[in-house]
C-alpha positions as CSV (number, residue, x, y, z in Angstrom):
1,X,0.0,0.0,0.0
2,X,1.2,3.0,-0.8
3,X,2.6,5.8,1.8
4,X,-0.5,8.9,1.3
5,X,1.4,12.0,0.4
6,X,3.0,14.9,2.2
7,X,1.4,17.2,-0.3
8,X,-1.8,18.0,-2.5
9,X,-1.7,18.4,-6.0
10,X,-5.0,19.9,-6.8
11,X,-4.4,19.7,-11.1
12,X,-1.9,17.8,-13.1
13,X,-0.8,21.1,-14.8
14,X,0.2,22.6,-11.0
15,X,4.0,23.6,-10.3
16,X,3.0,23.5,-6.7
17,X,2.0,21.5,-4.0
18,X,0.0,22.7,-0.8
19,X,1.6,20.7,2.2
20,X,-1.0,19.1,4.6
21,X,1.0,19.4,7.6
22,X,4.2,21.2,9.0
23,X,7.5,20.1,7.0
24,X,10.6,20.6,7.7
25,X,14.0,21.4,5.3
26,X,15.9,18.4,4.4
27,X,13.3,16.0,4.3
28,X,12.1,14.3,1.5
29,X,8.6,13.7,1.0
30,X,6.3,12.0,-1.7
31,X,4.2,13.9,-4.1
32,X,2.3,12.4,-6.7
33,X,4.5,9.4,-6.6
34,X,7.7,11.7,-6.9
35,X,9.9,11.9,-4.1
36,X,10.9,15.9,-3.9
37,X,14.1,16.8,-1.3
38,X,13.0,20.0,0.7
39,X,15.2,23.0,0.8
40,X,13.1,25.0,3.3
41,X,10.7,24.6,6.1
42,X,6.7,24.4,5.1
43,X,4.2,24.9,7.4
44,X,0.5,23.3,6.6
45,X,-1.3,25.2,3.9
46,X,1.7,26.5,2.0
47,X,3.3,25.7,-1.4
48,X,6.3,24.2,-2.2
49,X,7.6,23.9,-5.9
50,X,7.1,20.4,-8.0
51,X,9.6,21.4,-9.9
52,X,12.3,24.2,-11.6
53,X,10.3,27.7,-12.3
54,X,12.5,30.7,-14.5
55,X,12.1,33.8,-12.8
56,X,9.2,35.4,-14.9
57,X,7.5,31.9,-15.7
58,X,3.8,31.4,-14.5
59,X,3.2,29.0,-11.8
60,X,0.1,27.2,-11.6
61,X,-2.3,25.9,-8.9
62,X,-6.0,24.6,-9.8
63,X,-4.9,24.8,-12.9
64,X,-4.5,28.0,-13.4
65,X,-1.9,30.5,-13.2
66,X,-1.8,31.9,-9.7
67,X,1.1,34.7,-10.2
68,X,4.8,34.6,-11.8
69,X,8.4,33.7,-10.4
70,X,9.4,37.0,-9.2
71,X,13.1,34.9,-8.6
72,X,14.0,31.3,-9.7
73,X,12.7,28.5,-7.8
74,X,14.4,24.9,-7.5
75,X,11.9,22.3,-7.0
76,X,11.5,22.3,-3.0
77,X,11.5,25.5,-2.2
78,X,9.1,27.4,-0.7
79,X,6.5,29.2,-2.7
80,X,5.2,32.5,-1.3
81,X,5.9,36.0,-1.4
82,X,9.6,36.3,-1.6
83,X,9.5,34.3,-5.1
84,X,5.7,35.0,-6.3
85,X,4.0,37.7,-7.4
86,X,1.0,39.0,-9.7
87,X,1.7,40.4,-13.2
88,X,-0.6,40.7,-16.4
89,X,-2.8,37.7,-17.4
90,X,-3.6,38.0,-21.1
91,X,-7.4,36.6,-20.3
92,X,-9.6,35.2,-23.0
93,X,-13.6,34.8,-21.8
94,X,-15.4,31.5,-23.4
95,X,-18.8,32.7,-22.5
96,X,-21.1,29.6,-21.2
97,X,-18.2,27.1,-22.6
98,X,-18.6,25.2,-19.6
99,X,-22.4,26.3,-18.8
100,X,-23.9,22.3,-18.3
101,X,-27.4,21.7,-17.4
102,X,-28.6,21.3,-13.7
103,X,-30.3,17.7,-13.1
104,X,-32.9,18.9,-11.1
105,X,-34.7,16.8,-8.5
106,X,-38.2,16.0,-9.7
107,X,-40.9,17.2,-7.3
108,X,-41.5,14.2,-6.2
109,X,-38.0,13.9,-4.4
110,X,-38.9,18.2,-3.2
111,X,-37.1,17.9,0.8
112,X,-38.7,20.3,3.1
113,X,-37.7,22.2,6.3
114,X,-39.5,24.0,8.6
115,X,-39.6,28.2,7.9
116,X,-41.7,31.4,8.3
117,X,-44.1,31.7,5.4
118,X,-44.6,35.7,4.6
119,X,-47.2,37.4,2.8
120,X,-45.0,38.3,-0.3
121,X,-44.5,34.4,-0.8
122,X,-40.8,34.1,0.7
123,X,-39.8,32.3,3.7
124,X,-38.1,33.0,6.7
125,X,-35.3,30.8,8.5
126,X,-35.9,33.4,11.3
127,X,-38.7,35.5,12.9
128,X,-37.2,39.0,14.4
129,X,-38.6,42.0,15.1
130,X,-36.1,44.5,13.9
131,X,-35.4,48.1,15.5
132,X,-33.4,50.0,12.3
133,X,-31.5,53.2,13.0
134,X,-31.6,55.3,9.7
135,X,-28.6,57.2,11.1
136,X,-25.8,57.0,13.6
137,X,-27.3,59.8,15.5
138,X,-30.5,57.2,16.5
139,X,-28.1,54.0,17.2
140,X,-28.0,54.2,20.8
141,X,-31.7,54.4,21.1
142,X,-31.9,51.7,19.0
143,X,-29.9,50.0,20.8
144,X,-31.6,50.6,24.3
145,X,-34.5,49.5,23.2
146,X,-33.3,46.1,22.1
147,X,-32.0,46.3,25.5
148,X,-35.6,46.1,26.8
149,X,-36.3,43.0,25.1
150,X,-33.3,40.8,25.7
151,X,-35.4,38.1,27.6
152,X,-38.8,38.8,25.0
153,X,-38.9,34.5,23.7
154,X,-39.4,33.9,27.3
155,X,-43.1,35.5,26.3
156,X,-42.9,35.0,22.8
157,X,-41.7,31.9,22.2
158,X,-42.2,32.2,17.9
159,X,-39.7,35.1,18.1
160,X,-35.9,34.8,17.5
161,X,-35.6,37.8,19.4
162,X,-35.5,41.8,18.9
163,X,-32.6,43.0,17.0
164,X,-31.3,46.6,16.6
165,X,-29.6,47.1,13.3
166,X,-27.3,49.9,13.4
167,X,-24.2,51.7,11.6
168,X,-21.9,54.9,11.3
169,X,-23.8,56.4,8.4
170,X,-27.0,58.3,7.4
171,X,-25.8,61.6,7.3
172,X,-22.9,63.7,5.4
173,X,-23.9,62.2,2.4
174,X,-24.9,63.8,-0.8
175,X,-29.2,63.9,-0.8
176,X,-30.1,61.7,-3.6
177,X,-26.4,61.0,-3.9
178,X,-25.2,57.1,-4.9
179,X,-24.8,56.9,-1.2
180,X,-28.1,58.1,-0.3
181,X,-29.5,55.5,-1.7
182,X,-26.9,53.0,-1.7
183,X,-28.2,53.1,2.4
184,X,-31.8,53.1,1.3
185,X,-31.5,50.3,-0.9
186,X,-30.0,48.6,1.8
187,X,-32.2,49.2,4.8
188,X,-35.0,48.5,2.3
189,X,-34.2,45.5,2.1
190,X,-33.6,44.4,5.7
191,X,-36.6,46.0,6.2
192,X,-38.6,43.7,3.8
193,X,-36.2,40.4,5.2
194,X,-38.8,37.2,5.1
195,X,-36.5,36.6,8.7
196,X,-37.9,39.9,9.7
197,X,-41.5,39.5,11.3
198,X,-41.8,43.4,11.6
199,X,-39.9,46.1,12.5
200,X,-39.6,50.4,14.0
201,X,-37.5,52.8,11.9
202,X,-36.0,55.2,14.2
203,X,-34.3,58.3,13.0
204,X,-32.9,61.7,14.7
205,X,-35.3,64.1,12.9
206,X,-32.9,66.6,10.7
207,X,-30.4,63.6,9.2
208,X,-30.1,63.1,5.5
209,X,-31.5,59.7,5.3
210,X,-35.0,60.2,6.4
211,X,-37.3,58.2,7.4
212,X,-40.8,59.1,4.8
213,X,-38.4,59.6,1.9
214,X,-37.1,56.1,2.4
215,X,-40.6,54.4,3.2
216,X,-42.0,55.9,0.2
217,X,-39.3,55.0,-2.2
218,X,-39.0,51.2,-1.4
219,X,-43.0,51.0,-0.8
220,X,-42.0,50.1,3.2
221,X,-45.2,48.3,4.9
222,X,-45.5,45.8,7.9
223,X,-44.9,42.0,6.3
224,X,-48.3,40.9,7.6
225,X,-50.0,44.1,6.3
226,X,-49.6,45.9,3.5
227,X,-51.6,48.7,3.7
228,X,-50.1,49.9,7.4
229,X,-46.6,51.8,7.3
230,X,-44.4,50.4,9.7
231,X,-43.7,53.3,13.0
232,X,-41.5,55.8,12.9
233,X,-39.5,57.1,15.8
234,X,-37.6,60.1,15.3
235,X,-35.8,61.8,18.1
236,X,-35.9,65.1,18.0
237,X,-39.9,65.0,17.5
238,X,-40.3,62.6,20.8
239,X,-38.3,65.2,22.9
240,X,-35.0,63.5,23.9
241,X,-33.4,59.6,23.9
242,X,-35.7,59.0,27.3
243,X,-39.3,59.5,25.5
244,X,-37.9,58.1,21.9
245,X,-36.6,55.0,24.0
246,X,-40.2,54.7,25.7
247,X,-42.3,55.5,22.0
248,X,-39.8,52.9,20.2
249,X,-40.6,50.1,23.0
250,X,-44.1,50.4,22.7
251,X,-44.2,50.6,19.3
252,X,-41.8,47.2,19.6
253,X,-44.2,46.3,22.3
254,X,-47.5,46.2,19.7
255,X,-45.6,44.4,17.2
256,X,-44.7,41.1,19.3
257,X,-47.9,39.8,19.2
258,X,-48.6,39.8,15.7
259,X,-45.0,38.8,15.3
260,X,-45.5,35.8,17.8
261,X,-48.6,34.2,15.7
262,X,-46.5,33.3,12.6
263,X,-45.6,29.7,12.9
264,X,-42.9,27.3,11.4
265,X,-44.7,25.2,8.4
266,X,-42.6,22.6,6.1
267,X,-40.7,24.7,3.6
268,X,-40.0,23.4,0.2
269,X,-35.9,24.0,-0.2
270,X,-36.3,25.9,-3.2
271,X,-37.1,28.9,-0.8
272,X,-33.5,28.9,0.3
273,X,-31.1,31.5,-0.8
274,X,-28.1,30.8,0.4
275,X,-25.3,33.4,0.6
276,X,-21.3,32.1,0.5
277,X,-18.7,34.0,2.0
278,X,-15.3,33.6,3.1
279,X,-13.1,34.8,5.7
280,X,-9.9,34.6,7.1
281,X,-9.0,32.6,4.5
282,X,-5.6,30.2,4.3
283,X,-3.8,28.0,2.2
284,X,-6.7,24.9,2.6
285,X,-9.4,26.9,2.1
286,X,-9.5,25.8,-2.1
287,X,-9.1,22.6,-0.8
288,X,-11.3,21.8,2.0
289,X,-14.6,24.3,3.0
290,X,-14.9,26.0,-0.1
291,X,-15.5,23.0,-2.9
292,X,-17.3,21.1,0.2
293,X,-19.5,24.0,0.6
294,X,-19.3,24.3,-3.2
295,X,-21.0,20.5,-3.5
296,X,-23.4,21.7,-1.2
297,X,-24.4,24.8,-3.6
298,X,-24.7,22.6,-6.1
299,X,-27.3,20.2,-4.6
300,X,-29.6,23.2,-2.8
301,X,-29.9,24.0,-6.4
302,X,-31.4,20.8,-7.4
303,X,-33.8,21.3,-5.5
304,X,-34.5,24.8,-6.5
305,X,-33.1,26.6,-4.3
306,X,-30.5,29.5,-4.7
307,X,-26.7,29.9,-3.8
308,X,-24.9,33.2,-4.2
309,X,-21.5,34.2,-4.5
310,X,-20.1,37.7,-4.5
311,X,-16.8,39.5,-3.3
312,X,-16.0,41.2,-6.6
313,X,-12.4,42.3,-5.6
314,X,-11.3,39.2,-4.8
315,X,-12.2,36.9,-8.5
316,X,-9.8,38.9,-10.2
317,X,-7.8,35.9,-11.8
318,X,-10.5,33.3,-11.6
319,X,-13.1,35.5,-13.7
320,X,-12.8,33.5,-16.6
321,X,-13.9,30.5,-14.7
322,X,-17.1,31.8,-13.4
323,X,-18.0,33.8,-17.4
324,X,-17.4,30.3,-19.1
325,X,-20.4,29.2,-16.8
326,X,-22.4,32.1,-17.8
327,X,-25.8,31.2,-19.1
328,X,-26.1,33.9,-21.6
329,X,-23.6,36.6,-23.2
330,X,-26.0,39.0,-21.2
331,X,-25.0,37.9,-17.8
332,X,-21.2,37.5,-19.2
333,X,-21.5,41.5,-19.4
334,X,-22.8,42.0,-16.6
335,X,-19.9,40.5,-14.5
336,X,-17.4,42.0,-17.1
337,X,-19.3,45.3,-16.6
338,X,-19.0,45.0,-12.6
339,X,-15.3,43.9,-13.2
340,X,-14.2,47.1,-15.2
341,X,-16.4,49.6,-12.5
342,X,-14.2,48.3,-9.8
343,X,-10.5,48.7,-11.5
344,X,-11.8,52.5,-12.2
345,X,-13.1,52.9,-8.7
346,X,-9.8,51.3,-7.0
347,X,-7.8,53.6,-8.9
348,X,-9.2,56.4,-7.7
349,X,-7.8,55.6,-4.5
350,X,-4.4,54.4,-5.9
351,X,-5.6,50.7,-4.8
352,X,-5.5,47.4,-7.0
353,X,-7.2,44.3,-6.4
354,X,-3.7,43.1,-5.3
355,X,-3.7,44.6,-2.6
356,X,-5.1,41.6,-1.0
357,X,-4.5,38.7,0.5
358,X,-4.3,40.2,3.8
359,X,-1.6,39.2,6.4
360,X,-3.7,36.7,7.7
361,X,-4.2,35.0,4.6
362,X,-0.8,35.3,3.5
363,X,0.6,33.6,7.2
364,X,-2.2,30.9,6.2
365,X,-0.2,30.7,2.8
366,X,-2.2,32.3,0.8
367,X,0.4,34.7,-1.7
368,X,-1.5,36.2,-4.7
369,X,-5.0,37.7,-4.9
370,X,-5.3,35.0,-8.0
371,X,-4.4,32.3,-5.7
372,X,-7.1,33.4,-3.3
373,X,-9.7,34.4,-6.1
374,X,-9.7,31.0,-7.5
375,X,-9.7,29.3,-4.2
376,X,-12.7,31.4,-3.5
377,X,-14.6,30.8,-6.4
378,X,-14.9,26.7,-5.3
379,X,-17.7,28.0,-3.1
380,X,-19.8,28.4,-6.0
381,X,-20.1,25.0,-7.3
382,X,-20.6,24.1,-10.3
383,X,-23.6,24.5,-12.3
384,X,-24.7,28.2,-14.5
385,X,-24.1,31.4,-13.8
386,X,-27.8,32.7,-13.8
387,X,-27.4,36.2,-12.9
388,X,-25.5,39.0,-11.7
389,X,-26.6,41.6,-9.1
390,X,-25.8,44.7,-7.6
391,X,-24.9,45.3,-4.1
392,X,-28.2,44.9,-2.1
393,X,-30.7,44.4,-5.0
394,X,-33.3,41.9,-4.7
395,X,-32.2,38.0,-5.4
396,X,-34.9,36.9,-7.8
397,X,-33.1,34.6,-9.9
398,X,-33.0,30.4,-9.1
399,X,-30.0,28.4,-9.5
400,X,-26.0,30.1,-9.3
401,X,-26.1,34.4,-8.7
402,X,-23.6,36.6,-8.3
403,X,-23.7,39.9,-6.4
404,X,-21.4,42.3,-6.6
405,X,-19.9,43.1,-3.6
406,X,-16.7,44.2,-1.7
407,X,-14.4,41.5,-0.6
408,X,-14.5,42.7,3.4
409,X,-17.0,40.6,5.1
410,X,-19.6,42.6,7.1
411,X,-20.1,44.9,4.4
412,X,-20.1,42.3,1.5
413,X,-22.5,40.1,3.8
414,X,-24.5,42.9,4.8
415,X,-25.1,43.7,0.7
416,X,-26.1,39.6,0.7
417,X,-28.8,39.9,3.8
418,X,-30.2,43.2,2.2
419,X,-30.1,41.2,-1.2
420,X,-33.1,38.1,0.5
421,X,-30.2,35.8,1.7
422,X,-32.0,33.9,4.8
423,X,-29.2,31.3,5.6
424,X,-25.4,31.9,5.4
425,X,-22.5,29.5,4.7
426,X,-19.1,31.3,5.6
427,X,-15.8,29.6,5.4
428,X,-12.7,30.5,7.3
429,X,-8.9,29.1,7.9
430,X,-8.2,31.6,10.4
431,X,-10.8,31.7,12.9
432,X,-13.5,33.7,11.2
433,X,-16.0,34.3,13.9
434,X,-18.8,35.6,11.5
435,X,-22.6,36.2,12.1
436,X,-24.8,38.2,10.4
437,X,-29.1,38.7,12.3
438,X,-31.3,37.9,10.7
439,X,-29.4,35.6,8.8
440,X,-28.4,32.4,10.5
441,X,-24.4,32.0,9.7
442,X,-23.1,28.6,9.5
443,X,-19.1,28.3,9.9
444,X,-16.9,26.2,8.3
445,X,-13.1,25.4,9.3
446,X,-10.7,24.7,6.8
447,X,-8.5,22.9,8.6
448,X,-9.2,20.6,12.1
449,X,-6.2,22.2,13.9
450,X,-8.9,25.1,13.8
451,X,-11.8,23.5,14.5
452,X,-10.3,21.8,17.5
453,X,-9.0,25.4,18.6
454,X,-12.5,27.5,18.1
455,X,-14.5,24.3,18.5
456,X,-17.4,26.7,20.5
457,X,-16.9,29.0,16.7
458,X,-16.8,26.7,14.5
459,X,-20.1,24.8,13.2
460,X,-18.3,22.4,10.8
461,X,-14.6,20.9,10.5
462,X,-13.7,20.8,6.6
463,X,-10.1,20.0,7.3
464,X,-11.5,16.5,7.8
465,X,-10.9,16.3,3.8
466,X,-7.1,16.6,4.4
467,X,-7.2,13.5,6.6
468,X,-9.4,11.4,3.8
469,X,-12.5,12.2,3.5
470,X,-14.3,13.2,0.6
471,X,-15.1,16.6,-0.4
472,X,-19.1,15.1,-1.6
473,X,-19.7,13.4,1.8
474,X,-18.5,16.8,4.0
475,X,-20.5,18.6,1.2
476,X,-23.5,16.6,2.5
477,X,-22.9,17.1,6.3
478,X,-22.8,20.9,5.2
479,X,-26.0,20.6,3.0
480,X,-27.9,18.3,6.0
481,X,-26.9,21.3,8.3
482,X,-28.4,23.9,6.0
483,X,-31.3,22.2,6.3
484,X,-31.4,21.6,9.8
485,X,-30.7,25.4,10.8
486,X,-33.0,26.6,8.2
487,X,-35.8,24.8,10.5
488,X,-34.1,26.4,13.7
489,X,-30.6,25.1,14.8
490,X,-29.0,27.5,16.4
491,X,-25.6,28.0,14.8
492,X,-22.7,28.4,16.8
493,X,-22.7,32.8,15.7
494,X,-26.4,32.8,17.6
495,X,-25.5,30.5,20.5
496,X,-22.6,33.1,21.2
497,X,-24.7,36.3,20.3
498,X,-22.5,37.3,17.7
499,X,-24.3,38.8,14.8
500,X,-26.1,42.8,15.1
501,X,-22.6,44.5,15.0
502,X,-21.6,43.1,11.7
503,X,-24.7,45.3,10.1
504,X,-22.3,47.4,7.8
505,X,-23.8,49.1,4.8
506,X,-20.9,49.7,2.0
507,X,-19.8,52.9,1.8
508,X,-19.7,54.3,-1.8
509,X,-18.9,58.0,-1.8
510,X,-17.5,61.6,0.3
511,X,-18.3,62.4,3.7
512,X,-19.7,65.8,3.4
């Protein structure tokens, strides 16, 4: 029986291998059958080089090129940012080459879990009352008055709680501005959440972002009633944060028992939409969570359902990937189109998408923003690109979306939540310790050396992959969990409270 290998080789065409555990310099391991002497230490997650590389060559991983020898490399030696870095990729785009069709489940085989059903024909994993600030000037009294309902299930028992969504914005911005209504469009939609039962706007009372304006653009009503406008609290009106405070809790205070009456019911998984995210990302992270979570993508989708993938700034390199599973030329333009609006707006600030990996990534051995985009992209599975959306619109298509988004979590997840994401799959090598009310977030560990470390974090150890199992059957422990905490697990994010701060609208434009 053969001795299993030090290394991973994820593609025959790879120059590197990612080593599964720490190795030291001057041993000689096996990789693919081929014994290679080591000429520098490895830790777990890192490259080392198959074989020779020219400085200036490309080097290869997945594939696909991942940077280029900024010094020669001797097969053995560590590969990482002394010797790699990102240069020019002549790109060519095979629109839909690789679009195959999904084998749907026939209804017949439909699974089911138990959710909110709304008014509007979504479905809710949760069922929160939320208390939104419009600007930073309202979010402590926000804040107090979740305060006033920390123990509320004790009486409510249907409610996953009150939740004050809250942020640093709302005012200084241009009126009308891309901002403006960036914030709108994005409050809007946490508003309209099928995980949010109901919900109080509270505002200052001279902020830009005001309350009516925002109401009457996004057509704002309570869930369970459409013709009544949800309360408004603002704080200069009410006379101070004491009487605001006391207004907002009884407003709160008449919505918990209409909030309490809706039930769970069996769900059909098609009324999933499943945002992907990744965070604190290392060297296993293309090789363990993300195609695992991937293989669970691809199956929610037979069934209906929706999986969503976003992070613009960080699939520079693996673009090509996702436009030759583009359905149409249309939704090949629309990623290009999102693509090209970023490089202008990074260059405004003197930025480049490779800027990134951050420090973290890069002590997980992560080197190039190419490596990391096309690690990344894994989380996506396989089957068509359906659509592409911008930050915070509505999610309306079934099957494989894309939002554009930035690449920094709370603000690329809060775009996802805003978008009609109600259950969350996030990924992380580093210790990630993501959650995102009203959205349930489920956390995956690359690695088990992780898992074992932030067991009370972590909801699922990936790295199990690197010790032999298979990427489909930890694909299915992730999909089974999807399932189970769309019909009320608490995930590890929720059992630890984590989850109101992370609210974090993207900011587009000035501060006036």
């Amino acid at each position: 029986m053969r001795r299993p290998d030090d290394a991973i080789v994820l593609h025959a065409r790879d120059d590197v291998a990612i080593a599964k555990n720490d190795l030291a310099a001057g041993a000689t391991i096996t990789v693919e059958g081929t014994a290679i002497a080591l000429r520098d230490d490895i830790r777990a997650g890192h490259k080392l080089a198959r074989r020779a590389i020219a400085a200036g060559e490309p080097v290869r991983r997945y594939g696909e090129i991942i940077g280029f020898a900024s010094a020669p490399i001797a097969a053995g030696d560590w590969v990482h940012v002394h010797n790699l870095a990102v240069g020019a990729l002549a790109q060519t785009y095979d629109v839909g080459k690789n679009a195959r069709p999904v084998n749907f489940y026939s209804p017949g085989q439909m699974r089911f879990f138990d959710g909110f059903a709304r008014p509007d024909g979504r479905v809710g994993t949760r069922n929160y009352i939320a208390v939104i600030a419009t600007v930073n000037c309202s979010a402590s009294v926000s804040s107090f008055v979740r305060e006033r309902f920390r123990d509320v299930k004790q009486q409510y028992p249907n409610l996953d709680g009150v939740i004050a969504l809250t942020h640093k914005s709302g005012c200084g911005q241009v009126l009308n501005g891309p901002d403006h209504l960036l914030l709108e469009r994005v409050m809007a939609g946490y508003a309209r959440h099928p995980n949010v039962a109901a919900y109080v706007i509270v505002g200052l009372g001279c902020e830009v972002n005001q309350p009516l304006p925002l109401i009457e653009r996004h057509k704002l009503s309570l869930m369970d009633d459409p013709s009544q406008r949800p309360p408004v609290i603002t704080i200069q009106e009410a006379g101070g944060v004491r009487k605001a405070v006391e207004a907002a809790v009884a407003a709160v205070a008449q919505l918990l028992p209409r909030a309490n009456d809706a039930r769970r019911r069996p769900q059909p998984l098609s009324q999933l939409v499943l945002a992907t995210n990744c965070g604190g990302s290392d060297g296993n992270s293309g090789i363990t969570a993300n195609p695992a979570l991937g293989w669970a993508v691809d199956e929610l989708i037979r069934y209906g359902g929706t999986g969503v993938l976003a992070e613009t700034t960080e699939i520079d390199g693996a673009e090509q990937v996702l436009i030759a599973r583009a359905q149409s030329k249309t939704v090949a333009d629309k990623l290009l189109a999102r693509i090209a609006w970023w490089k202008k707006h990074l260059a405004q600030f003197g930025a480049e998408t490779n800027h990134n990996p951050a420090p973290g990534n890069k002590a997980g051995g992560l080197t190039t923003v190419f490596e990391k985009s096309l690690g990344g992209i894994a989380k996506a599975g396989t089957t068509p690109l359906m659509d592409v959306v911008e930050y915070a619109q509505p999610i309306t298509s079934k099957g494989f979306v894309f939002m554009d988004t930035p690449g920094h979590d709370p603000v690329s997840m809060t775009g996802l939540v805003a978008g009609g994401a109600n259950i969350i799959c996030f990924t992380t090598g580093r210790g990630s310790v993501f959650g995102c009310k009203p959205t349930p977030s489920i956390k995956l560990a690359t690695n088990t050396r992780l898992y074992q470390r932030m067991e009370d974090d972590m909801d699922i150890n990936c790295g199990v992959i690197l010790e032999g199992a298979s990427v489909a059957d930890v694909g299915r422990q992730i999909f089974e969990e999807l399932c189970a905490v769309a019909s009320g697990k608490q995930t590890k994010s929720e059992l630890s409270g984590v989850g109101e701060e992370e609210f974090a609208p993207w900011s587009l434009g000035p501060v006036l």
